[in-house]
C-alpha positions as CSV (number, residue, x, y, z in Angstrom):
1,X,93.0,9.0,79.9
2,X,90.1,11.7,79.0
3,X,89.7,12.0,82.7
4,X,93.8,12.8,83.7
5,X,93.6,15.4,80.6
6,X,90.0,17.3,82.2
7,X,91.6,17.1,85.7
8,X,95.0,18.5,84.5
9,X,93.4,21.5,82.0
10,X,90.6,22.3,85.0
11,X,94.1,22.7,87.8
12,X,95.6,24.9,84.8
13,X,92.5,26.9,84.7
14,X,92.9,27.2,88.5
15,X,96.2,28.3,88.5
16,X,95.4,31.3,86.1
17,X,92.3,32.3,88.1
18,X,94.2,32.5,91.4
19,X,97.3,34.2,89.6
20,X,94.7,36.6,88.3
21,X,93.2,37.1,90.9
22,X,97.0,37.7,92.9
23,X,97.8,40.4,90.6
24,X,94.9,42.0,91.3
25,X,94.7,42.1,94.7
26,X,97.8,43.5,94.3
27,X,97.0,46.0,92.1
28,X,94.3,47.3,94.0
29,X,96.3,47.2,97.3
30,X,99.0,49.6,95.3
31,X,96.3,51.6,94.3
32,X,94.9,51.9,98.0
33,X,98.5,52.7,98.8
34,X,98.8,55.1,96.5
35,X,95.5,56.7,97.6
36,X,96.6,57.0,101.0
37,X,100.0,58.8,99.9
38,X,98.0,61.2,98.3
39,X,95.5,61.9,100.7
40,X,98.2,62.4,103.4
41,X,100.3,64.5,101.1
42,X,97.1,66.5,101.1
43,X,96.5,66.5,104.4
44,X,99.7,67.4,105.1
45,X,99.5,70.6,102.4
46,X,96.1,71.5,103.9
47,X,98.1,71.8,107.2
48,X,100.8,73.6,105.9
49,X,98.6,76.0,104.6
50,X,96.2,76.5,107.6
51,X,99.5,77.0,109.7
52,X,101.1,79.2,107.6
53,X,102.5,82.9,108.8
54,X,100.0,84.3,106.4
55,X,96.8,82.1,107.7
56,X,97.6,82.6,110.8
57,X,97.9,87.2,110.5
58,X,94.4,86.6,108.8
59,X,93.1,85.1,111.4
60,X,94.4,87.4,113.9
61,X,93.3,90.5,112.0
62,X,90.0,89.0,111.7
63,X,89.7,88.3,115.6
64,X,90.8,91.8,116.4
65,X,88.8,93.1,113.8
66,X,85.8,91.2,115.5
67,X,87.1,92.2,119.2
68,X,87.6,96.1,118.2
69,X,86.1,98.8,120.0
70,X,84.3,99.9,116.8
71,X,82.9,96.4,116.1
72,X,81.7,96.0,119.3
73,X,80.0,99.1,119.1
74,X,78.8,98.6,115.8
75,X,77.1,94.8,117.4
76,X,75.6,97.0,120.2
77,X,73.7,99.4,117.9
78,X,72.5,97.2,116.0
79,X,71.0,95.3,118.8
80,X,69.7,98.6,120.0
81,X,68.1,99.3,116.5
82,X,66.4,95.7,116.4
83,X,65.1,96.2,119.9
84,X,63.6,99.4,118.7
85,X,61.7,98.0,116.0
86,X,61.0,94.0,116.7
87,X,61.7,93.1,120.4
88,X,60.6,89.5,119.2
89,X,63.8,89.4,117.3
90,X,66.5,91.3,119.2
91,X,69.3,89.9,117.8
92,X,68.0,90.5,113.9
93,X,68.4,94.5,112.9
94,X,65.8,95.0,110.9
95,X,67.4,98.3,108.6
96,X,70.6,97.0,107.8
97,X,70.6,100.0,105.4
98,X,71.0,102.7,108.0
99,X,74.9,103.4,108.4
100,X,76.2,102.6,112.0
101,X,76.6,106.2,114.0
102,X,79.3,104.8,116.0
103,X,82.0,104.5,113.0
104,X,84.6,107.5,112.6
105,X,86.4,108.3,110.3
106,X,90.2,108.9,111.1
107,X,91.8,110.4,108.2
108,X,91.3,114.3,108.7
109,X,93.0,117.3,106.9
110,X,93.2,120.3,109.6
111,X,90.7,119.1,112.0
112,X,88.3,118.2,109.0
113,X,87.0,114.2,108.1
114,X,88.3,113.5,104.4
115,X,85.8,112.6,102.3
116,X,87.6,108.9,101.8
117,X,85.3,108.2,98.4
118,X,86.0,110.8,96.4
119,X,90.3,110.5,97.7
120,X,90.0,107.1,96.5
121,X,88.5,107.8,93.4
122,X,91.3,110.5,92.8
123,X,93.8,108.1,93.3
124,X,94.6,105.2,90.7
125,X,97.1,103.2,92.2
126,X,95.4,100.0,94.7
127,X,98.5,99.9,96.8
128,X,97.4,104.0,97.6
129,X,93.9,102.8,97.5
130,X,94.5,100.3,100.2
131,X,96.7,102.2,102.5
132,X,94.3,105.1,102.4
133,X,91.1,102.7,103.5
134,X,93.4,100.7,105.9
135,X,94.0,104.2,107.5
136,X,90.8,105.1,107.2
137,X,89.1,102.5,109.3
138,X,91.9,102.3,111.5
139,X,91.5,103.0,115.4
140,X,94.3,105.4,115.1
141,X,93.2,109.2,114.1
142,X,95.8,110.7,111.6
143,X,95.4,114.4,111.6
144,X,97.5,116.1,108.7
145,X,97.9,119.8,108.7
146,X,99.8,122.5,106.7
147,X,102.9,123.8,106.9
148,X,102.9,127.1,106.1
149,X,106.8,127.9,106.0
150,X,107.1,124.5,103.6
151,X,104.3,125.8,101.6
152,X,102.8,122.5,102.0
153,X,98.8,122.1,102.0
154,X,97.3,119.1,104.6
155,X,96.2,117.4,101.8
156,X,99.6,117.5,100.1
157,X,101.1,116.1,103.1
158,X,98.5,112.9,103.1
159,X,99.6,112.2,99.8
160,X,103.1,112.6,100.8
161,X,102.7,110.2,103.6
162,X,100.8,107.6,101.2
163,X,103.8,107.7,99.4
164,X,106.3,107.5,102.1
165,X,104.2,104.2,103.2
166,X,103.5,102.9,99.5
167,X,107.5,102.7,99.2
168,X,108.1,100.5,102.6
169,X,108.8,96.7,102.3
170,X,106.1,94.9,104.0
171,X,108.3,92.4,105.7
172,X,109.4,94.6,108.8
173,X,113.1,95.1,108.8
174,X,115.2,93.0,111.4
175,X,116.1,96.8,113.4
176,X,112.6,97.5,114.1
177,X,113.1,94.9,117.0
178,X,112.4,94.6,120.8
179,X,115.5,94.0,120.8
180,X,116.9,97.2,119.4
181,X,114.0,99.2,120.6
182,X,115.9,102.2,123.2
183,X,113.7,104.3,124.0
184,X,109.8,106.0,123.1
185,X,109.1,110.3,122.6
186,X,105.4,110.6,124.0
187,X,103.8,114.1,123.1
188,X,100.3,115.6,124.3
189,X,97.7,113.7,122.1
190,X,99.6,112.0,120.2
191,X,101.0,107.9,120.0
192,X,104.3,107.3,121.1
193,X,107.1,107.5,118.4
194,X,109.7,104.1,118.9
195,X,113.5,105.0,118.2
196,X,115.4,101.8,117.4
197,X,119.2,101.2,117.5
198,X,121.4,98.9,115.9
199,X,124.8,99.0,115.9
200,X,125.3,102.1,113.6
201,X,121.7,102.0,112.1
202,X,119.2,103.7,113.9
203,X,114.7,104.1,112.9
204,X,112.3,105.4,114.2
205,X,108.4,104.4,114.0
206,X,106.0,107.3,114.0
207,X,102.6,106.4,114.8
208,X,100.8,110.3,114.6
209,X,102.4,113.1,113.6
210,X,100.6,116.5,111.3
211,X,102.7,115.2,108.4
212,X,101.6,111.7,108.8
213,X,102.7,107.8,110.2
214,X,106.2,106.9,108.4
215,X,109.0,104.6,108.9
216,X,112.6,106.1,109.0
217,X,116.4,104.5,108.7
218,X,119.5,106.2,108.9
219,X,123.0,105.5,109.9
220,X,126.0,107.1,111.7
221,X,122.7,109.0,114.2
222,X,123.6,110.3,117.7
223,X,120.7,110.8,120.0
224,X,121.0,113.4,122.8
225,X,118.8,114.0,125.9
226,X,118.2,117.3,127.9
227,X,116.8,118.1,131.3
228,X,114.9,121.3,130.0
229,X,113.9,122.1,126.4
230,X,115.5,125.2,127.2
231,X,119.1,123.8,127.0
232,X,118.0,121.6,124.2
233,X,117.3,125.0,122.1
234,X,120.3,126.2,123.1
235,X,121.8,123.4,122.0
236,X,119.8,123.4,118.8
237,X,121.3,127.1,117.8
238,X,124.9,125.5,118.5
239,X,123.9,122.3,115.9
240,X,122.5,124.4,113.9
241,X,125.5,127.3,113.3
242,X,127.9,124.0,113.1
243,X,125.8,122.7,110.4
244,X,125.4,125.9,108.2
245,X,129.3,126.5,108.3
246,X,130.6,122.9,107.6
247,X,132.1,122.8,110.9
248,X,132.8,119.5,113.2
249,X,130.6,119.3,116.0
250,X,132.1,118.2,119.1
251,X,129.6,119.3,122.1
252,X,130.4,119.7,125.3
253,X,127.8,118.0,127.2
254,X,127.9,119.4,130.1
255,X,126.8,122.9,129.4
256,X,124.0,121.6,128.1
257,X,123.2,119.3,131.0
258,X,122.6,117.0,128.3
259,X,123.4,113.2,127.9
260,X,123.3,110.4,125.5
261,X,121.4,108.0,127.6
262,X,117.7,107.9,127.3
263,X,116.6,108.8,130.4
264,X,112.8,109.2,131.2
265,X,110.5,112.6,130.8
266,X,114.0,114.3,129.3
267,X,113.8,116.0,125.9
268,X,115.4,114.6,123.2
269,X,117.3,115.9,120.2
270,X,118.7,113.8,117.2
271,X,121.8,114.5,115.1
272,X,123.2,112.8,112.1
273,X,127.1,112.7,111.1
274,X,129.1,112.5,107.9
275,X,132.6,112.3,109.9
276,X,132.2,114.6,112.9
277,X,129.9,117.2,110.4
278,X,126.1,117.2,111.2
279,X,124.1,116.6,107.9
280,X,120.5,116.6,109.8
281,X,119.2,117.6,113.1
282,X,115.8,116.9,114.6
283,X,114.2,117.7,117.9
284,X,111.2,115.3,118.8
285,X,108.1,117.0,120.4
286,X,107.7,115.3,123.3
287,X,109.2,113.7,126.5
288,X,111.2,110.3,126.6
289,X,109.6,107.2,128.0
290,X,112.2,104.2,128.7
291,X,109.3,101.5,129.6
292,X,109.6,99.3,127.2
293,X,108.3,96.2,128.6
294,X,104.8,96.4,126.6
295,X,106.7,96.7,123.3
296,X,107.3,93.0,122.1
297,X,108.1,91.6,118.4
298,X,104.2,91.4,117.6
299,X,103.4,94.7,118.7
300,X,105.8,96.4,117.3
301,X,105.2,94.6,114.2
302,X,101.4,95.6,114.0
303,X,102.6,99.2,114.7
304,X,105.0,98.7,111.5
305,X,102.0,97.1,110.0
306,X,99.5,100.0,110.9
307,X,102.3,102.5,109.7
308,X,102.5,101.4,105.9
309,X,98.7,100.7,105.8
310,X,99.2,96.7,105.7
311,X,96.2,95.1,108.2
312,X,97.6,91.6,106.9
């Protein structure tokens, strides 16, 4: 009878053990579950991350940064320095303290470098701070010079133009598209300025210019083009007298041999309307170029980019 109890209490006790011993098997394959969720959830967020528009302009900037004219020049002087003084070690500069001769600086006022640390110390603002060192290590030269019949100084206009760019979104607006992009002005040393179109908007992208880069939008814009520059000043005083007396201005194209289709190394001349009155009129400086094919989505997005003093 003793022995039916011990063999009865000792399956009992067996019973418990291997329920125990279910339940945690259990609990540590939920546990293992759960780690894996997480560690894919991370994975997945690390991935998100690394792939993400943002990620992805870094490290784009950072390889043309790296690829640059000036940073490969910058790689070949110092190799050129470290020859000089160790040729054991010719890839090791040994006076990292010397500044680079092949940097330049590409913010000038009249022809002169600025002296970027004392601008940035005059101004307060980091969104000026940044546009004015994005600009200033830029590859593009941005020459600003006074206007004497505005009264305005070069140095006036720079701060002008950091303002103009301080005030643009940094998403770039669905019109500046190659899609909408009609036509380029080129002038003698200068980057070509992009004229966009889109249904009654219209922009334009200027890369160089005296009174700086800047982004313009406006609406109910008619663009005309002229064989000569003669006919388009011609045309200009006929703009311009409709303008001063309120008048409607309906030219007649012809006797300005003039057309509104961009057509290649014509002058061009841009009008704006309330109704059929001109409320602005501005002649570009140089001659139209219709190639377009170069001009894609991301390049004219890093021009946008270049414009406003965003590198990222």
């Amino acid at each position: 009878m003793k022995k039916t109890r011990s063999t009865t209490s000792e399956r009992q006790e067996n019973q418990t053990q291997a329920a125990a011993d279910i339940r945690s098997r259990s609990l540590n394959s939920s546990n293992n579950q759960v780690g894996r969720a997480e560690m894919i959830v991370q994975q997945k967020m690390l991935a998100d991350i690394h792939g993400s528009p943002k990620m992805i302009a870094q490290r784009l900037s950072i390889q043309s940064l790296h690829n640059s004219p000036r940073m490969a020049a910058q790689r070949k002087q110092a190799k050129q320095n470290s020859a000089r003084t160790n040729h054991a070690l010719p890839q090791i500069s040994t006076n990292l303290t010397k500044p680079v001769t092949a940097v330049q600086r590409v913010i000038k006022l009249d022809g002169a470098d600025v002296d970027t640390t004392q601008l940035l110390a005059e101004v307060a603002d980091m969104a000026e701070k940044i546009i004015i060192a994005n600009w200033d290590w830029s590859q593009t030269v941005h020459n600003f010079t006074k206007n004497d019949k505005q009264n305005l100084s070069a140095k006036q206009k720079l701060l002008n133009a950091i303002q103009r760019a301080k005030n643009q979104v940094r998403t770039v607006p669905a019109l500046f598209s190659a899609a909408n992009l009609k036509f380029l002005t080129q002038a003698e040393d200068r980057l070509p300025t992009l004229y966009f179109v889109q249904g009654t908007n219209s922009g334009r992208l200027r890369q160089q210019h005296g009174s700086g880069p800047a982004v313009f939008t406006e609406v109910n814009k008619i663009d005309y083009f002229f064989a000569s520059k003669s006919k388009m000043r011609k045309f200009k005083t006929a703009a311009k007298l409709a303008m001063t007396n309120r008048e409607d201005f309906n030219p007649d194209l012809s006797a300005y041999e003039a057309t509104t289709i961009p057509t290649a190394g014509y002058a061009h001349f841009e009008t704006t309307y309330s109704g059929r009155k001109l409320i602005k009129i501005h002649p570009s400086g140089g001659a139209v170029v219709t190639g377009l094919d170069a001009y894609t989505d991301l390049k004219i997005k890093a021009i946008y980019q270049g414009i406003i003093g965003l590198t990222t």
